[in-house]
N, C-alpha and C positions, 0 to 999 in steps of 0.2 A: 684347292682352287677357290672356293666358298669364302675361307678366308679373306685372300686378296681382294675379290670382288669388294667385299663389305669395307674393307680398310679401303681401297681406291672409291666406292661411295661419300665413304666417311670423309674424304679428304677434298672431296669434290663439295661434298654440303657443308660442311664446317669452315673452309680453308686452313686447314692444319698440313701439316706433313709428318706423316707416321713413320719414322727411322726405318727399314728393311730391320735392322740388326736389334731391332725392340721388340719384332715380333714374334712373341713367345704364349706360351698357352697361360702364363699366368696375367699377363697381359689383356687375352681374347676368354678367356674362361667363365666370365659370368657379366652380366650388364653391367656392374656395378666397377668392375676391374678395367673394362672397356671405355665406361666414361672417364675413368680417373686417367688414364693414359690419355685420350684426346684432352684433357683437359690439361695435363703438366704441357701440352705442345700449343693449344690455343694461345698463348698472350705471344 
């Protein structure tokens, strides 16, 4: 549940949309994994 919170945040302050089916621990596993994913969906 922690998860989604943070991804439905992130989607809210960014204006991105995080795929459901991208959401994977390699994904969400370290800041640096998390930025790279909102960042392939930002442009």
């Amino acid at each position: 549940m922690g998860i989604m919170r943070l991804i439905m945040y992130i989607e809210e302050q960014f204006g991105v949309t995080l795929p459901d089916s991208e959401i994977d621990p390699d994904n969400v596993n370290s800041f640096n994994a998390l930025e790279q994913w909102v960042l392939q969906h930002k442009s």
